[in-house]
C-alpha positions in Angstrom: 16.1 32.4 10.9 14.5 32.8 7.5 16.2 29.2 6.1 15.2 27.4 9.6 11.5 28.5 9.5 11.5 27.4 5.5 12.8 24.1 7.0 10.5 23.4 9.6 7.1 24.6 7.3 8.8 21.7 4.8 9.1 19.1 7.7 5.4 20.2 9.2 4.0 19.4 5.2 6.2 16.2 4.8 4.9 14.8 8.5 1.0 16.2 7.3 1.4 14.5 4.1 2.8 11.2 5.7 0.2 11.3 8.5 -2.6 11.7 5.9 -1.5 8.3 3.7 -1.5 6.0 6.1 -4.6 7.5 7.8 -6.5 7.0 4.5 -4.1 4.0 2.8 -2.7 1.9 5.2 -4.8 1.6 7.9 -8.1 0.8 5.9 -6.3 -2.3 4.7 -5.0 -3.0 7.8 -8.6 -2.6 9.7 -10.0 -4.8 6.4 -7.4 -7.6 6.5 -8.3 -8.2 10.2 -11.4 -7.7 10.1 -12.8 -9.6 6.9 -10.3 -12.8 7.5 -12.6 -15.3 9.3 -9.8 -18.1 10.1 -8.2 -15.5 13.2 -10.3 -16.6 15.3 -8.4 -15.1 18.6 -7.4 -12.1 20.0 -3.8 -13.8 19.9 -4.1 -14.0 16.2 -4.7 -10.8 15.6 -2.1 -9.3 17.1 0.1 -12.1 15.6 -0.7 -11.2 12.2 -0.9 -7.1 13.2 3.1 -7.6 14.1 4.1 -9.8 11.4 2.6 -7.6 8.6 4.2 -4.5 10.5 7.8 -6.1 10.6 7.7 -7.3 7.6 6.6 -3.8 6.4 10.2 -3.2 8.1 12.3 -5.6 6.2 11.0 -4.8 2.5 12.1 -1.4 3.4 15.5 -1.8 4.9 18.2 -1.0 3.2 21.4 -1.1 5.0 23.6 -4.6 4.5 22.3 -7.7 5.0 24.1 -10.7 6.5 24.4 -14.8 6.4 25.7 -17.2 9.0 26.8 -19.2 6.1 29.7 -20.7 4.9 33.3 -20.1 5.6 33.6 -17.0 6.4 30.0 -15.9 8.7 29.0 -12.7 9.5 26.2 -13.8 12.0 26.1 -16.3 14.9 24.1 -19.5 14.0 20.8 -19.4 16.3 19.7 -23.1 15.3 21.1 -26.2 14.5 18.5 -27.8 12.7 15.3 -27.7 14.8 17.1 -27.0 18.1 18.5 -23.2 19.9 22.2 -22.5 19.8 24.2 -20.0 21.6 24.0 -17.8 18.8 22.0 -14.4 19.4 21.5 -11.9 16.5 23.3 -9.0 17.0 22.0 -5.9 18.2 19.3 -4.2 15.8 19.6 -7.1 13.7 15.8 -8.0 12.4 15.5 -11.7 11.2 12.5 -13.1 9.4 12.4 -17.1 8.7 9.9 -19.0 6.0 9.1 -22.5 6.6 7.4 -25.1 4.3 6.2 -28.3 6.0 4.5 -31.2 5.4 0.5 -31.4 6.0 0.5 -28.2 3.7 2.0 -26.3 6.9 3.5 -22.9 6.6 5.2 -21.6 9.6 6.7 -17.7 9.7 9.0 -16.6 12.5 10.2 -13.1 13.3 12.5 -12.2 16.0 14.9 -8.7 16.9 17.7 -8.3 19.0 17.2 -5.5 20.9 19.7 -4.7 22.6 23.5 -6.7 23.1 23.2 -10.5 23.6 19.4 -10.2 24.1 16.8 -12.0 21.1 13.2 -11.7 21.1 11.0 -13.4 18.6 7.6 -14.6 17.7 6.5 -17.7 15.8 3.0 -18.6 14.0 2.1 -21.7 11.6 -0.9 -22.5 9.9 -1.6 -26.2 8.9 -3.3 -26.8 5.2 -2.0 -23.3 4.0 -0.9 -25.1 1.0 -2.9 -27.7 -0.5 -6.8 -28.3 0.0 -7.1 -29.0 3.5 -8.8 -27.2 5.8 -6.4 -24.4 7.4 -6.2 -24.5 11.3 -4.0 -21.8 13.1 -2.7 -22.3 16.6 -4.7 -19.7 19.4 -1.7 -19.1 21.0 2.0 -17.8 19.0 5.2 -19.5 20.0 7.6 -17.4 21.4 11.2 -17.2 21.3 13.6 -15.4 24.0 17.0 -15.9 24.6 20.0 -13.9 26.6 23.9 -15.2 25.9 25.0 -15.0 29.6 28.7 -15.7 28.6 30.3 -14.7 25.1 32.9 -17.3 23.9 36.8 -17.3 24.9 39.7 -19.1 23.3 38.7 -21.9 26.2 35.4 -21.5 27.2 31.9 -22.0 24.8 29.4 -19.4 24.8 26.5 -19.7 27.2 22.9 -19.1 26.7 19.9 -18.9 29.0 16.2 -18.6 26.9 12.4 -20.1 26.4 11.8 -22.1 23.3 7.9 -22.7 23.0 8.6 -23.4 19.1 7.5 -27.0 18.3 8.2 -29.2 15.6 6.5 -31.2 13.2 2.7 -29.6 13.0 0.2 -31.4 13.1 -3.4 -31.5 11.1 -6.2 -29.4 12.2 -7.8 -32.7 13.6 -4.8 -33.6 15.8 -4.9 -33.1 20.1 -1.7 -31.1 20.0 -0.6 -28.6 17.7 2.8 -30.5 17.7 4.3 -33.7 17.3 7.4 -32.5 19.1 7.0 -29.7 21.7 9.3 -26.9 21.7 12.9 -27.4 24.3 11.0 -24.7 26.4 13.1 -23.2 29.4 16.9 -23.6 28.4 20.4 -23.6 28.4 22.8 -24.3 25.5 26.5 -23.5 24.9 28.3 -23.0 21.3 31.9 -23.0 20.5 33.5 -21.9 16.7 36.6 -23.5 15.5 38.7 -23.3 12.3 39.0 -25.8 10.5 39.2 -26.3 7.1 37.0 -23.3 6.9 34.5 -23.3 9.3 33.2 -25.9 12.7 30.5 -25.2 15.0 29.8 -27.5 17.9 25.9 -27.3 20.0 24.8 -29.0 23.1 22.0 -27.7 25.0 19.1 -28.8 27.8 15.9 -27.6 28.0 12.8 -28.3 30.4 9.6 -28.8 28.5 6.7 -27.2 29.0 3.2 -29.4 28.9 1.0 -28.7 26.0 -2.5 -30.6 24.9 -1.6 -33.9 24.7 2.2 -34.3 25.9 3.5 -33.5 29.2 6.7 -31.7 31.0 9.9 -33.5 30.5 13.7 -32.6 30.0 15.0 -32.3 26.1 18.6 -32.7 25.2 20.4 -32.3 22.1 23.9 -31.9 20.2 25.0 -30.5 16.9 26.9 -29.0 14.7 27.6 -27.2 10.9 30.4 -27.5 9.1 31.0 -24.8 6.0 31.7 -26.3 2.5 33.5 -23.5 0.9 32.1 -20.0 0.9 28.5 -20.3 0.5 27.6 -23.9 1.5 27.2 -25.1 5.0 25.9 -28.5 6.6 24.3 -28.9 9.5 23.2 -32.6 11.9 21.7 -33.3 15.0 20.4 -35.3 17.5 18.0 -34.8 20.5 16.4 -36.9 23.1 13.1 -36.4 24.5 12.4 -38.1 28.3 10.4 -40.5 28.1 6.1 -39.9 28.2 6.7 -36.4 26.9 5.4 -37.2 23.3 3.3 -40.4 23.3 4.7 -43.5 21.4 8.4 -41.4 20.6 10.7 -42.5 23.0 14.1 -42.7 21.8 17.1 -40.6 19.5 15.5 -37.8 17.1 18.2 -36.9 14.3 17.9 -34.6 11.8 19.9 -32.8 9.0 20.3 -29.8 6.8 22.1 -28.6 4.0 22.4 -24.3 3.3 23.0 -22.1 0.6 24.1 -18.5 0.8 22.0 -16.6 -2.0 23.4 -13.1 -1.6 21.8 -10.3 -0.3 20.8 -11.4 3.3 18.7 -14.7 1.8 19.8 -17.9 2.8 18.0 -21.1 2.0 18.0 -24.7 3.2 16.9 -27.8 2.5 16.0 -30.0 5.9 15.2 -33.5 6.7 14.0 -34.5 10.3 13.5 -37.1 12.1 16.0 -39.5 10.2 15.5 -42.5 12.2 11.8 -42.1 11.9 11.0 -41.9 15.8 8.0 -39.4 15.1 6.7 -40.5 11.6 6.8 -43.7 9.7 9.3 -41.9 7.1 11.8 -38.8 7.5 9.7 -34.8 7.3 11.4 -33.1 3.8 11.4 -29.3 4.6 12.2 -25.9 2.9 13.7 -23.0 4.8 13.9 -19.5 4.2 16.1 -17.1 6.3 16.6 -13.5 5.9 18.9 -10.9 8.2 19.2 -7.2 8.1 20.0 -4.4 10.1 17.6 -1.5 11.2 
């Protein structure tokens, strides 16, 4: 009785001591970043940023293993091809967190958690001119990403998922109707199937129904794809994707677009994109930087 009551006075003091840091550390900061940063301008934006900054909290202080969907020998389903959903799902209290750099001095963050078996749940935010000397625009509204894998692979039959894709491509400036140049694949289905050979080959075909946004309109989306591993840390990816036509003014026609990814150890993976190959968006193919990091809670 004497060792249990020692215990719990220890616990109490390590709870009141923990309770009193963040009352008088973290959440001033936290009530001074979101209250002092004039550029989130919405209520969506602030709890956006509230999230990101929490999760990310998360991941700096994880430290069980960390996994890749690289190379030959994978540890995690792949979740994109190159700009478009997979079958893939993260597996269950897996946390991701993905870094983009894009043109137009864009930076784009994404964070998503699988909950609970063959169920994903993520949020996306952007900001154009983040990098540069542009003026910095944010989107009032974050992309979201859900998806549940209906049908896990067999020996015959690809995987199947169901999920809503609101994550565009291609940002556009500040001064620009619609936030994208490409709208998100938006409600969707898409099937994946893994072979072996000569290491590893993933094959991706999906539909989606797309969702009207400020200056586009609803449509259907389909795409193909697939990442082939080049020994044990080294993957490549390619794909294609057609957009009906009137959903994205003057871009009828075949969207490709490719990637090349590096394992860097410890959860980080890295990759170097370029989209829209046959120029059906832009005048010239987007260059793009990736960063991807997995870990488990």
């Amino acid at each position: 009785m004497t060792l249990r009551y020692c215990f719990s006075i220890l616990d109490q003091n390590a709870y009141r001591i923990t309770r009193d840091k963040v009352e008088k550390q973290v959440k001033p900061m936290m009530i001074s970043v979101l209250s002092h940063t004039s550029w989130l301008k919405s209520m969506y934006q602030r709890i956006a940023c509230a999230l990101c900054c929490c999760m990310s909290v998360g991941i700096c202080t994880t430290t069980t293993s960390a996994q890749s969907h690289v190379g030959e020998r994978p540890s995690l389903e792949t979740r994109t091809i190159v700009t478009r959903p997979t079958a893939g799902i993260l597996a269950r209290r897996a946390l991701a967190a993905d870094l983009g750099m894009l043109p137009h001095g864009a930076v784009e963050l994404s964070l998503s958690y699988a909950p609970l078996v063959n169920v994903e749940l993520g949020l996306h935010m952007y900001g154009t001119g983040v990098v540069g000397s542009g003026d910095i625009a944010f989107p009032d509204v974050p992309s979201i990403r859900l998806a549940w894998r209906v049908f896990d692979e067999t020996s015959s039959v690809p995987a199947i998922a169901l999920g809503v894709n609101t994550i565009g491509e291609f940002p556009q400036p500040s001064s620009s109707i619609s936030p994208f140049a490409l709208p998100g694949p938006g409600a969707y289905i898409a099937a994946s199937k893994h072979y072996l050979m000569l290491g590893t080959l993933d094959l991706h075909a999906g539909v989606g129904y797309v969702f009207a946004w400020p200056g586009t309109r609803e449509g259907v989306n389909i795409w193909a794809g697939a990442e082939k591993s080049l020994g044990a840390h080294f993957s490549i990816t390619a794909e294609v994707q057609y957009m009906s036509s009137g959903v994205v003014p003057n871009s009828d026609g075949i969207i490709g677009s490719a990637g090349l990814l590096a394992y860097l150890g410890r959860g980080l993976t890295i990759e170097l994109q370029a989209a829209d190959l046959f120029s059906t968006i832009a005048d010239a193919p987007e260059r793009r930087l990736q960063l991807y990091y997995v870990s488990f809670l």
